[in-house]
N, C-alpha and C positions, 0 to 999 in steps of 0.2 A: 477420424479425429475424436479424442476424448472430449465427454463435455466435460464441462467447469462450473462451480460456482461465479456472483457476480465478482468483479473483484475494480476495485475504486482504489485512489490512488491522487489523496492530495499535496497538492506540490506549489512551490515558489518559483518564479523564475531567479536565476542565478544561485539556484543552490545544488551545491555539489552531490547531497546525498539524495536529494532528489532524483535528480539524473543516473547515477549510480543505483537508487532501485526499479528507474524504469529500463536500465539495462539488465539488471537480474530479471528481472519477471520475463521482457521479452527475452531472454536466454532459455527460459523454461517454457518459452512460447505461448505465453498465458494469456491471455484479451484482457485486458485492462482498459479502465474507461479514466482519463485524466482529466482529476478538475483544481483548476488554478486558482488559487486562494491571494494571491500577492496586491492586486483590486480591491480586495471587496471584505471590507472589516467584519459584516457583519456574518459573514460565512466562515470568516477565521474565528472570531468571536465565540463562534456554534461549536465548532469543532475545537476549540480548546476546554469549553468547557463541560463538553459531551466527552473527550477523550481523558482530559486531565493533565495534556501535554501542549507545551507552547511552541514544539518544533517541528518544522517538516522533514521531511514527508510524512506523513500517516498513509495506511492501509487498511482498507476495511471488506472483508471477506463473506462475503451476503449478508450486508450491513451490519455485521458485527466487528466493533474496531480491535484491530489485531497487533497493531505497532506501527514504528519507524523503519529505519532502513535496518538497525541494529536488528532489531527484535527478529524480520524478515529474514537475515542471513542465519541470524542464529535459529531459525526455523529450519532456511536450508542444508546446514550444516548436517541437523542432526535428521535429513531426511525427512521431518514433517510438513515442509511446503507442499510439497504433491499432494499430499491425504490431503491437505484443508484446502485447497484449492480444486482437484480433480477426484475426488475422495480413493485416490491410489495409495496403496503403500510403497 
């Protein structure tokens, strides 16, 4: 098994994109640690105004915030999920 960077993975319950990026990541078999934000104001709070974005999901790649669900496919599209996650090309 390759190792990985951490990789985090805030989400809402009942959101569609959410779900949809905890299906890509596990497609790419990646450990992901999920933390649910839908409760708890003051951790969405943090993270909007740490990330700049008032949407979920966010993704943060050994504590560096990376994106949404957009930004993730458009990572995978062009091949560079791997390298930032598993540092593969």
């Amino acid at each position: 098994m390759v190792d990985q960077k951490q990789l985090d993975l805030y989400v809402s319950h009942r959101c569609w994109h959410c779900w949809r990026t905890k299906r890509l990541l596990a497609h790419h078999a990646f450990r992901f640690d999920v933390i649910e934000v839908s409760d708890d104001d003051q951790l969405r709070s943090w993270l909007s105004d740490f990330t700049g974005h008032t949407t979920l999901p966010y993704v943060f790649i050994d504590h560096r915030p990376v994106g949404g669900f957009e930004e993730i496919r458009v990572l995978e599209r062009l091949g560079q999920l791997d390298h930032l996650v598993r540092d593969e090309v």
